[in-house]
N, C-alpha and C positions, 0 to 999 in steps of 0.2 A: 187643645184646651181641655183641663183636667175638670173632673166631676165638681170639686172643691170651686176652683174657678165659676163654674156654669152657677155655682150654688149663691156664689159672692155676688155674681151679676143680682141675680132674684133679690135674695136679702137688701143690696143696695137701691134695686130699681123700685121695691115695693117699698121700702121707707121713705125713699122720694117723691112717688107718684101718693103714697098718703100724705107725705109734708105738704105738697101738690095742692091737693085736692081740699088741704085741710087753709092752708091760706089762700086759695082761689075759691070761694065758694059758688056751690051751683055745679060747677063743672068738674066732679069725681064723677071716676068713671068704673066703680066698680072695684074688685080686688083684682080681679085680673088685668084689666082698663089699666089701675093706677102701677101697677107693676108695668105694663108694656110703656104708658108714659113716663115712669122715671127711666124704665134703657130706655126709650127714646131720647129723652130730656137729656142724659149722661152724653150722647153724643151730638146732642145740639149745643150744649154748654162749653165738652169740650172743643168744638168749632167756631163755636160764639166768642166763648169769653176773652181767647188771647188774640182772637183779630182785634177787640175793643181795647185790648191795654188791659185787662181783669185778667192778672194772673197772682195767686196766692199759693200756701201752702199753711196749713193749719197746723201742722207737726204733724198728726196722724190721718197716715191714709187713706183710711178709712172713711174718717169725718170728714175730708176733705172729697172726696169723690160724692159723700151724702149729699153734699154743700152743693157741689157743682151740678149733680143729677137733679136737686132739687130747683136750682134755676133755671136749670133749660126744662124742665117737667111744667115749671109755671110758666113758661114763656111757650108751651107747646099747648098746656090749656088755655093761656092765652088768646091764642091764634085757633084753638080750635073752637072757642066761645064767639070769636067774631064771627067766624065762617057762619056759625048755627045761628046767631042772628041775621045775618047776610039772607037766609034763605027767609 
């Protein structure tokens, strides 16, 4: 994995984990928080979304990876809001 690459992860994972954070309210978790939840999110969505039948392509890349990291990012604060209620 190139430097460039490591850097696309970040950039994507933190514009998700703030998209995240910014349509879940209550549960951002910080700039570092919301960046480890959108790579989190990006790998829940890419597992999630084409087991349910959700599969698209926006034309770019880019936006489409935002897209996707940004719903498994919310479906990760999601499930991390219930938990912290749970307790």
């Amino acid at each position: 994995m190139t430097i460039e690459a490591i850097l696309i992860w970040i950039i994507v994972g933190g514009v998700a984990g703030w998209l995240a954070g910014t349509l879940v309210r209550g549960y951002g978790l910080g700039l570092v928080g919301n960046v480890v939840v959108g790579i989190l999110g990006a790998f829940i969505a890419s597992w999630l979304l084409p087991r349910i039948g959700v599969v698209f392509s926006l034309g770019n890349v880019l936006v489409t990876a935002i897209v996707y990291a940004t719903i498994g990012a919310v479906v990760l604060l999601l499930l991390v809001g219930l938990v912290r209620r749970a307790r």
